[in-house]
C-alpha positions in Angstrom: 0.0 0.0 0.0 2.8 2.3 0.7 4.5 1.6 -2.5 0.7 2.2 -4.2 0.3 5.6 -2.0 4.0 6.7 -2.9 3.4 6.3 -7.0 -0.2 8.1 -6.7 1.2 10.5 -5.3 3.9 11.4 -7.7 1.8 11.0 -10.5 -0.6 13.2 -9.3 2.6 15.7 -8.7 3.4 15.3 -12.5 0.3 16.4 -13.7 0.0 19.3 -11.1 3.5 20.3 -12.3 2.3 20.0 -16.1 -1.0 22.1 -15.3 0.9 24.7 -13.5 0.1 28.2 -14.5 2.3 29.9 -11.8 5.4 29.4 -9.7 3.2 28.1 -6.9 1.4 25.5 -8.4 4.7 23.8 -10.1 6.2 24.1 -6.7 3.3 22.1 -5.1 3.4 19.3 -7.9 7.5 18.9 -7.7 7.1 18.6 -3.9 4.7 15.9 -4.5 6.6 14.2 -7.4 9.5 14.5 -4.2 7.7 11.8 -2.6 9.4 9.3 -5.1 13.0 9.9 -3.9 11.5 7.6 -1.0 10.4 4.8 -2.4 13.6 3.4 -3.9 14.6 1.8 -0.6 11.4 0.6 -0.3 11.5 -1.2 -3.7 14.5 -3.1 -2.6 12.9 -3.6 0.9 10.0 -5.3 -0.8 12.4 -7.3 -2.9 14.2 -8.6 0.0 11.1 -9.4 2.1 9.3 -10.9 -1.3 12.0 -12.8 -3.3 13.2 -16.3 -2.0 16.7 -15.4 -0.5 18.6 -16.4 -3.9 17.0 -13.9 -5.9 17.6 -11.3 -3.3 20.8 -10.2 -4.8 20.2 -10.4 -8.2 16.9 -8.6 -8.5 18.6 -5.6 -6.5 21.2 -5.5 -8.5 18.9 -5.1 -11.5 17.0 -2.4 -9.5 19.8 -0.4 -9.2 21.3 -0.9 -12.7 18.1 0.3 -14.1 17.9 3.2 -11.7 21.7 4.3 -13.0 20.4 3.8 -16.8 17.6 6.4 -15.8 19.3 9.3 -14.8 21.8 8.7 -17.4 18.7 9.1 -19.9 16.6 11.0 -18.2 18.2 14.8 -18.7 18.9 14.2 -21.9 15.1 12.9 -23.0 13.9 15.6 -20.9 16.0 18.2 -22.2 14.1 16.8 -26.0 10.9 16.7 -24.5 10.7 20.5 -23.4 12.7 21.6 -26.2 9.8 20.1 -28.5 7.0 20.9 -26.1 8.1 22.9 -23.3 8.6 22.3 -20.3 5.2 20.7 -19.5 5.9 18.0 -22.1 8.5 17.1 -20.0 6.5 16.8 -17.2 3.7 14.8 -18.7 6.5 12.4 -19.8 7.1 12.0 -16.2 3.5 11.7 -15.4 3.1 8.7 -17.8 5.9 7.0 -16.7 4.7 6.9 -13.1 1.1 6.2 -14.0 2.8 2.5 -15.8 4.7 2.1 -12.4 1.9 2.6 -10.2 -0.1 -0.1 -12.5 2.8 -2.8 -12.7 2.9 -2.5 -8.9 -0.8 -2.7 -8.7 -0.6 -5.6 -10.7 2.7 -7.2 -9.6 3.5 -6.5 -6.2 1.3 -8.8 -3.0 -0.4 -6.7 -0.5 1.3 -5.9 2.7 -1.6 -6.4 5.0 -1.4 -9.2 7.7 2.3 -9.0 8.2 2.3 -7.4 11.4 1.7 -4.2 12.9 4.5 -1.9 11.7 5.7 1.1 14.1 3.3 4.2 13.9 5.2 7.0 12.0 6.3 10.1 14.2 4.6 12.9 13.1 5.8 15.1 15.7 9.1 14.2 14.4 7.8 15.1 11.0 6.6 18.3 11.5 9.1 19.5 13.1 11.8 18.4 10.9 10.3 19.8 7.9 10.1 23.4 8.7 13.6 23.3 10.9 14.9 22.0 6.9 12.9 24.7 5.1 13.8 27.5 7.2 17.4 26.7 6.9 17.6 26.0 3.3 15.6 29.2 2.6 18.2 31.6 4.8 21.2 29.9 2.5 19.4 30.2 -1.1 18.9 33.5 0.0 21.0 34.9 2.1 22.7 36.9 -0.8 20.3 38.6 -2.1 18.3 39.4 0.9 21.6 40.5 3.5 23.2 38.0 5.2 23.0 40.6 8.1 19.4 41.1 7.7 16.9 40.4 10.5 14.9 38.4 7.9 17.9 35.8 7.5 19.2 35.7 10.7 15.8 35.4 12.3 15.2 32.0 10.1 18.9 30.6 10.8 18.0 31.1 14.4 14.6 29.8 13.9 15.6 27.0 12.3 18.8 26.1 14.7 16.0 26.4 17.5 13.7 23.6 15.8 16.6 21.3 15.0 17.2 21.4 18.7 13.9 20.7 19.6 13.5 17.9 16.8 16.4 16.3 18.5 15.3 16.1 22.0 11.9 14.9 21.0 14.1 12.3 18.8 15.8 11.4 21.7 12.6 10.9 24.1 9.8 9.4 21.5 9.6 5.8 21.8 9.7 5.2 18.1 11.8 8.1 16.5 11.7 9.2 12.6 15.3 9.0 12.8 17.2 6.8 15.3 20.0 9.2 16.1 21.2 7.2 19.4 23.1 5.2 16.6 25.2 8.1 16.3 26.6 6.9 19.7 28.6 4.4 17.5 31.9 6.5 16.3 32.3 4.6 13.1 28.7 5.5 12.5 29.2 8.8 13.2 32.4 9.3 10.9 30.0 7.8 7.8 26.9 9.9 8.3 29.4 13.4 8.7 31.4 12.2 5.3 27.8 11.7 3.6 26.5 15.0 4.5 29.8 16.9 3.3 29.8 14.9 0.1 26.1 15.0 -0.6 26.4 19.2 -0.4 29.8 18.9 -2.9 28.1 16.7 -5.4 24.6 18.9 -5.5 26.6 21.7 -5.8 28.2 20.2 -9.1 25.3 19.1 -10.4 23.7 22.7 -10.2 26.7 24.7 -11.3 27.6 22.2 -14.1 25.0 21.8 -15.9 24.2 25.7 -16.5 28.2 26.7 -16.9 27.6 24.4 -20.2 24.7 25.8 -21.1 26.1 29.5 -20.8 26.3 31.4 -23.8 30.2 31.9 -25.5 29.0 35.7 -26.0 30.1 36.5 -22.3 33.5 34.3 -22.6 33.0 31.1 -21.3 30.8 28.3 -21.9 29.4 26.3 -24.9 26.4 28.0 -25.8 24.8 23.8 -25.2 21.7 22.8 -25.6 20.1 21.5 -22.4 20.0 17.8 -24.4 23.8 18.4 -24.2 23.7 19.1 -20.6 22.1 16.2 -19.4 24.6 14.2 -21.9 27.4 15.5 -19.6 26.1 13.9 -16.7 25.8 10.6 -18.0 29.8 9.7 -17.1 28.9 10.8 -13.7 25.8 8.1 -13.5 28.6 5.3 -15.4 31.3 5.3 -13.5 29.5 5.8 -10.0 27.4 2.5 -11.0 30.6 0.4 -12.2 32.7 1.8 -9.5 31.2 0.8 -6.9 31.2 -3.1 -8.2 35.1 -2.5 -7.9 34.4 -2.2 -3.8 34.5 -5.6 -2.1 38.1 -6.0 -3.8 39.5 -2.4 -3.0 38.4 -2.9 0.9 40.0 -6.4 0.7 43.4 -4.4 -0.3 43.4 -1.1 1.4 40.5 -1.1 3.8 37.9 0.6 4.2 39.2 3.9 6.0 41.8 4.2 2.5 38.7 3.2 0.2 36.9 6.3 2.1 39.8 8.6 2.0 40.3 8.0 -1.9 37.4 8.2 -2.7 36.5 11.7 -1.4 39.8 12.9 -3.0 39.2 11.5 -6.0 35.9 13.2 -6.4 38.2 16.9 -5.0 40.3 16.1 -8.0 37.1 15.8 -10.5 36.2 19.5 -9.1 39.6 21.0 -8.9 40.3 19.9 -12.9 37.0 21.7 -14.0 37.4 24.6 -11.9 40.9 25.2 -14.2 40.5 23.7 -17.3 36.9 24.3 -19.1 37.7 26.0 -22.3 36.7 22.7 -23.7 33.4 20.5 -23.5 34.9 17.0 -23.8 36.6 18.5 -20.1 33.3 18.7 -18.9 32.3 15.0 -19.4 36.2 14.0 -18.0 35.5 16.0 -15.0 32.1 14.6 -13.9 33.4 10.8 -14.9 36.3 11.1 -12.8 33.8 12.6 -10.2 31.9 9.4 -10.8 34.6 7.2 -9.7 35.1 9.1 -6.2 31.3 9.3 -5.3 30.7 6.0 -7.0 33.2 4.2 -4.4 33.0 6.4 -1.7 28.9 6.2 -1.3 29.0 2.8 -1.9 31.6 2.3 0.7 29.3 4.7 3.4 26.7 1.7 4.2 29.1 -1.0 4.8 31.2 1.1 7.4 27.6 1.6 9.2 26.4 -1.6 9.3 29.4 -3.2 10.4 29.3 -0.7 13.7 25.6 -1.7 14.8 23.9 -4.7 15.6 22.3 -6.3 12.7 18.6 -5.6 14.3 19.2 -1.6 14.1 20.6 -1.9 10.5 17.2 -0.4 8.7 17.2 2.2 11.3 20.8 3.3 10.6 20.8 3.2 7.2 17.1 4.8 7.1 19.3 7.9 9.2 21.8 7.4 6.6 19.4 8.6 4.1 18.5 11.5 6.0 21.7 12.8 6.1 22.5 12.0 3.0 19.4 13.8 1.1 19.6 17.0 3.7 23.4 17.3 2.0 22.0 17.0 -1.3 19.3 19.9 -0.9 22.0 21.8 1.1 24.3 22.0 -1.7 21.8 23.1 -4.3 21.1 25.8 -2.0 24.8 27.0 -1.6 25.6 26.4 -5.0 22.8 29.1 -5.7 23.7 31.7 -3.2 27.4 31.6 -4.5 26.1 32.2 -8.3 23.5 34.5 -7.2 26.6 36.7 -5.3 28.3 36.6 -8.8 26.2 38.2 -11.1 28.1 40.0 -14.3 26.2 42.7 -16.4 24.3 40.9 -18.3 22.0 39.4 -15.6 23.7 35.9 -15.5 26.4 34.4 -13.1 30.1 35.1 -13.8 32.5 32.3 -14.8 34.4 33.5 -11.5 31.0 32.3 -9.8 31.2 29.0 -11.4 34.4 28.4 -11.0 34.0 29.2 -7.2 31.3 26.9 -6.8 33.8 24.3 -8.2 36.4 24.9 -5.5 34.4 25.0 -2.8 32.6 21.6 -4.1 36.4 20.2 -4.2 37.0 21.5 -0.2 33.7 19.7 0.5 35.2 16.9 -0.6 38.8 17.5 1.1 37.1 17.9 3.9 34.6 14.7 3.9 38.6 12.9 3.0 39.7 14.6 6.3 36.8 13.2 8.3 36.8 10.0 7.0 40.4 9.3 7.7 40.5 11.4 11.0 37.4 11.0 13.0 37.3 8.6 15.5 36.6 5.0 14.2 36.9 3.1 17.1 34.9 -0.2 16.0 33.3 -1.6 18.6 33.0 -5.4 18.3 29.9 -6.8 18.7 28.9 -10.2 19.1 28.8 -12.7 16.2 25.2 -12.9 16.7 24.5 -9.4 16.3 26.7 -8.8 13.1 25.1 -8.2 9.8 26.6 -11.5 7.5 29.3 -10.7 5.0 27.1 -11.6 2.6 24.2 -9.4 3.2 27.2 -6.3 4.3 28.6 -6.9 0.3 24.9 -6.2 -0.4 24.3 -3.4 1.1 27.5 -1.5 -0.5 26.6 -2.6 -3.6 23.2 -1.2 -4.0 23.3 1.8 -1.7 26.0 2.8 -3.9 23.9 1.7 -7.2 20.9 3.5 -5.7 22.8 7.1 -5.3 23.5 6.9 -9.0 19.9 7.1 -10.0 
């Protein structure tokens, strides 16, 4: 039912977004269409809980290669699709493809019901973690333009520090939390969830300075005057290398570890930022730059899960990697957000960002991703070493690399 509730959902968001007449109305259908960056965990879930235990691993791994073929495809046949018919073409693409979803689960997929009662959801927790988000994310987008000095902004970083802290203490009391963060009690667990955060905001902030850096018009000295077909073409190293990557894991952990793995990674992904931010007179440097960026996320995201689960008792595993996501998605929305507020603060005289702006996006994506190196190699990692009972099998840890790492690619 969730999986049913999930797809209605976004398709109803699609053709909201399609419909839209105004600003307001396409953001109310793209926060509804939102609702499916949830429900790829839960497809794998349901594969795990469905599948006889032999099929588990191959069916996942299908899931996730076919989530890495879609964003590889998807800019590109969107940028067709509203180049053709604008951008609510695009939209009603995405509407349609959602719709088939939601009937193949309909049709495909058991019913949940008699399997237990699950935990109720904390909507406390909810609530409050949604505005403490917004308010935050709204005082970065806009800091530059509205004063980082002004009432207005400090007022919502206050504001939104203020419900953070009260969203933690109620996390901390409620018997069954949104987000379990007593798991950050584990050190190794902490080290992951920090290094996810800091790379989550470098990679959005790639992914929102790239794309329009190549679309930029060569009339004001940089760029390639793309199309936005071309644009999404540039990403599809990034999707690539991040899926084949991360098959390369089990065998670089087995000969470095997995602090090194962690470490290289994140510079890896620093170098794919630093070699943009000085050579881009040239488009084929745009596609090197986001597949070597590939290979670092690619291995270092994979690499994230199976640091966590080895840290915990098997039992809390969907609650750690369920925090896991958290982090990992608050990253992703905090980088788009900087990424913005940096171009916006860079503005040249004809109205568009500066390739000074761009290229400072790009260096402070590669710090991001020093920095996630540092913590990764620094913070404390003090393992504690749980009983043989309570430890996640091999097998299932190899897993859980594998497609967490597959999954961040779509």
């Amino acid at each position: 039912m969730t999986l049913l509730g999930g797809l209605a959902v976004v398709t109803a968001g699609g053709v909201v977004a399609a419909l839209a007449g105004g600003l307001g109305m396409l953001l109310v259908g793209r926060g509804l269409q939102g609702v499916g960056l949830g429900l790829a965990p839960l497809v794998m879930a349901t594969a795990r809980d469905e599948l006889p235990q032999a099929k588990v691993a191959p069916m996942i791994a299908l899931l996730s290669v076919s989530a890495g073929a879609g964003l590889g495809a998807g800019y590109p046949i969107s940028g067709v699709l509203a180049g053709a018919w604008g951008l609510a073409g695009a939209y009603w693409f995405g509407t349609i493809v959602s719709g088939l979803a939601l009937i193949c689960v309909a049709a495909v997929v058991p019913p949940s019901a008699g399997r237990g009662d699950p935990d109720r959801l904390d909507r406390v927790g909810a609530v409050l973690l949604a505005p403490a988000l917004v308010t935050t994310l709204v005082a970065v987008a806009e800091g530059t333009q509205w004063g980082w000095g002004s009432p207005t902004i400090i007022g919502l970083l206050a504001a939104g520090a203020v419900l953070f802290t009260v969203w933690v203490v109620q996390q901390l009391r409620t018997e069954n939390p949104l987000v379990q963060l007593r798991l950050l009690r584990h050190p190794s667990v902490l080290s992951a969830d920090a290094c996810a955060l800091v790379l989550g905001v470098a990679m959005y902030m790639m992914l929102s300075g790239v794309p329009e850096f190549v679309q930029s018009p060569r009339s004001g000295g940089f760029g390639f005057s793309a199309s936005a077909v071309v644009a999404g073409l540039v990403l599809i190293p990034l999707s690539f290398f991040m899926l084949t990557s991360s098959r390369a894991l089990p065998t670089l952990v087995s000969r470095t570890g997995i602090r090194a793995v962690l470490a290289l990674g994140c510079l890896i992904s620093a170098l794919g930022c630093g070699f943009f931010a000085v050579f881009h007179g040239a488009l084929w440097q745009a596609f090197v730059m986001t597949g070597v960026l590939g290979v670092g996320l690619g291995t270092t995201f994979a690499a994230i899960p199976g640091v966590i689960v080895q840290a915990i008792p098997a039992r809390e595993t969907g609650s750690a990697l369920g925090f896991y996501q958290v982090v990992r998605f608050t990253g992703f929305s905090l980088g788009s957000a900087l990424a913005a507020t940096v171009l916006a603060a860079h503005i040249g005289d004809n109205g568009q960002p500066t390739v000074g702006g761009y290229t400072l996006v790009l260096w402070i994506s590669a710090g991001f991703c020093a920095l996630a190196a540092a913590l990764a190699w620094f913070l404390p990692a003090r393992s504690t070493r749980l009983p043989p009972a309570e430890r996640l099998a091999a097998e299932e840890t190899r897993l859980v690399e594998q497609t967490d790492g597959d999954d961040l690619s779509a």
